[in-house]
C-alpha positions in Angstrom: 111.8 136.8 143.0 111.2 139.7 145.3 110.0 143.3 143.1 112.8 145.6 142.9 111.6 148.1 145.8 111.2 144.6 148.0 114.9 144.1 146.9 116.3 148.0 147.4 114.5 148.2 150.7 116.0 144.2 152.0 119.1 145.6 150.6 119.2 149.0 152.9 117.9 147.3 155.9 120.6 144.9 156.0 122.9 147.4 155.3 121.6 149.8 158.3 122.0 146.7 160.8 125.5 145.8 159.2 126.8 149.6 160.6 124.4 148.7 164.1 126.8 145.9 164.2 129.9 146.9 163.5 129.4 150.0 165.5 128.5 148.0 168.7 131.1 145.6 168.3 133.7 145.9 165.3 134.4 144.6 162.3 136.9 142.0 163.4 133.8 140.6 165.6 130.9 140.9 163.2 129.5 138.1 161.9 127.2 137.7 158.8 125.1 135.7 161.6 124.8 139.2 163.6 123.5 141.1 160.5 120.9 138.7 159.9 119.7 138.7 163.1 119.6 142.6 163.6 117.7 142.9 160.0 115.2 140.2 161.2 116.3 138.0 158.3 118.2 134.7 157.7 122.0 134.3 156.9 120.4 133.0 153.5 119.1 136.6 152.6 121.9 138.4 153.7 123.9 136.4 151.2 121.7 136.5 148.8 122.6 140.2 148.7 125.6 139.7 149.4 128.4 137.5 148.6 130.2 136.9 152.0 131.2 139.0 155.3 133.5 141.3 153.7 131.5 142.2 150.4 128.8 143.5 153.0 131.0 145.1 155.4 132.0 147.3 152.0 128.8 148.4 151.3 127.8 149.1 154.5 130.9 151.6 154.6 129.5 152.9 151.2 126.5 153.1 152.7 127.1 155.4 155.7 129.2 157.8 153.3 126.0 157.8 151.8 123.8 158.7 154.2 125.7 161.2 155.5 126.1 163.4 152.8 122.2 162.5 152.2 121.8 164.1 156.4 123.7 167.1 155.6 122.8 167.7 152.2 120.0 170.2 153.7 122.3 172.1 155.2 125.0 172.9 152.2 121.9 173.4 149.9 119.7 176.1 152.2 119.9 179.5 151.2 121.8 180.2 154.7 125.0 182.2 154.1 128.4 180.2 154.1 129.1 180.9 157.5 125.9 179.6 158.4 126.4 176.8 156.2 129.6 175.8 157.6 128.6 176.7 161.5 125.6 173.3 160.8 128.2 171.7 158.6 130.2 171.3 162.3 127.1 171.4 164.3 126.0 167.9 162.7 129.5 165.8 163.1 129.0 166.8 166.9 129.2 162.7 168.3 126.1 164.1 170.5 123.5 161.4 168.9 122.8 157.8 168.7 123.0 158.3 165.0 125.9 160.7 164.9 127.8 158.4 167.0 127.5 155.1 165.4 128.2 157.1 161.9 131.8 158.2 163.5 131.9 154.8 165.2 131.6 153.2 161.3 134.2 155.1 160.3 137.0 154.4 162.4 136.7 151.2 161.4 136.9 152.3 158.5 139.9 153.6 158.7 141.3 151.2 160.5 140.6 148.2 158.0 141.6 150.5 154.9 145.3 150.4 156.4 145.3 146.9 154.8 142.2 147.1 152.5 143.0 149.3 148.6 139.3 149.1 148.3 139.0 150.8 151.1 141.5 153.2 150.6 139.7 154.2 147.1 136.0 154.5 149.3 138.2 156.8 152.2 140.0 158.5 148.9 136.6 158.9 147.4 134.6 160.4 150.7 137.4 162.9 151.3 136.9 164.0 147.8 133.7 164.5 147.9 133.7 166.4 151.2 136.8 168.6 150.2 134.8 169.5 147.1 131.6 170.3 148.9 133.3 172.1 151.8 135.8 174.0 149.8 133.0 175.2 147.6 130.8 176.8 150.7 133.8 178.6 151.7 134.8 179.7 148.0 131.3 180.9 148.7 131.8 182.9 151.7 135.0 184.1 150.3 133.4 185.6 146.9 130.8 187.4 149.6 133.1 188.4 151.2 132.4 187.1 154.7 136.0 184.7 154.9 139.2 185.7 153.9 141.2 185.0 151.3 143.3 181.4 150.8 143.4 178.4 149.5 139.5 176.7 149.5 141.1 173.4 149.1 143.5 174.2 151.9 141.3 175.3 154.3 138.5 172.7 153.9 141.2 169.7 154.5 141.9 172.0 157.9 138.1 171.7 158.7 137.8 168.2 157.8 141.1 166.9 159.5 140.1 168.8 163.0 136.7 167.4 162.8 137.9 164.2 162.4 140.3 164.5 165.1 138.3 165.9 167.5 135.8 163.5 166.9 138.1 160.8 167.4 139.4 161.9 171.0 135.7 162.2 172.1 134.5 158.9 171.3 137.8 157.3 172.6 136.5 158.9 175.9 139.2 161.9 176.5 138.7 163.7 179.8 140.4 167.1 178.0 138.0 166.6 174.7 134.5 166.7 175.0 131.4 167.3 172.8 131.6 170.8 174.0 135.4 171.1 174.3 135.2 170.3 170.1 132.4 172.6 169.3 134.4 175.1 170.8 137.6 174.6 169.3 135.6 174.2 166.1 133.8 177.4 166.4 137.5 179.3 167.2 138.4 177.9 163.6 135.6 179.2 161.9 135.6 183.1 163.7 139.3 183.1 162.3 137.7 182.4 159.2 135.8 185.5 159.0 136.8 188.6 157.5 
């Protein structure tokens, strides 16, 4: 049997090339046969991990939740003021990378398969939490400074969230009116009317 750092690493790698995968080509065409091949490994090891096509599928989506709170968890811990904090926070959901894109491109389906999926509703119910907590606490922040008015926290990070989101959503599907630039502005208008 493998040593338990063999294992972890196996287990992330497969991981990683399930969200290659279902970014490139979705979930409803993945195929366990797909992973294995872009981990450089055998159907045999990817069940080994894990049971069959959809027990993978939600670990990968675990997985790219947590990476990328583990990408931006630089920014919401530097000693940068709020505004700062929240100006990256936006900066890094930008679909302007490989890696930024295939994240976003993860989550929509996502979404798409939690419409039928209560496990997946929990993970998306779980993600949001998270995000409204760590969000709404950078602005609570800038609020007690001073440097973004007053209102609900909670309020105003689920308007952050939800426009990113959006926005992201009209860029990858290839608008002509939303670009990568389009939504950073529209994004930075949001956080100037956040400022005292």
């Amino acid at each position: 049997m493998p040593r338990p750092s063999v294992e972890a690493e196996r287990r992330a790698q497969i991981l990683r090339a399930t969200c290659e995968v279902l970014a490139e080509v979705g979930l409803r065409a993945l195929r366990v046969s797909d992973v294995a091949e872009r981990a450089g490994t055998s159907n045999g090891t990817v069940h080994y991990y894990f049971a069959n096509k959809r027990e993978v599928v939600h670990a990968a989506f675990d997985d790219n939740f947590t990476r990328s709170i583990e990408r931006r968890r630089p920014i919401f811990d530097s000693g940068e003021d709020p505004k700062a904090r929240l100006r990256a926070f936006v900066r890094s959901y930008l679909p302007d990378s490989p890696e930024t894109v295939q994240a976003w491109r993860v989550w929509m389906e996502l979404w798409s398969e939690a419409l039928r999926e209560p496990e997946l509703q929990d993970l998306n119910e779980r993600v949001y939490g998270e995000w409204r907590r760590i969000v709404a606490a950078v602005i609570r922040d800038g609020q007690a400074q001073g440097m973004l008015h007053a209102g609900d926290a909670v309020e105003l990070a689920n308007q952050l969230i939800g426009m990113i989101d959006g926005l992201a959503i009209q860029v990858l599907v290839g608008s002509r009116s939303m670009t990568v630039a389009r939504m950073s502005e529209v994004c930075d208008a949001f956080l100037r009317d956040l400022e005292s």
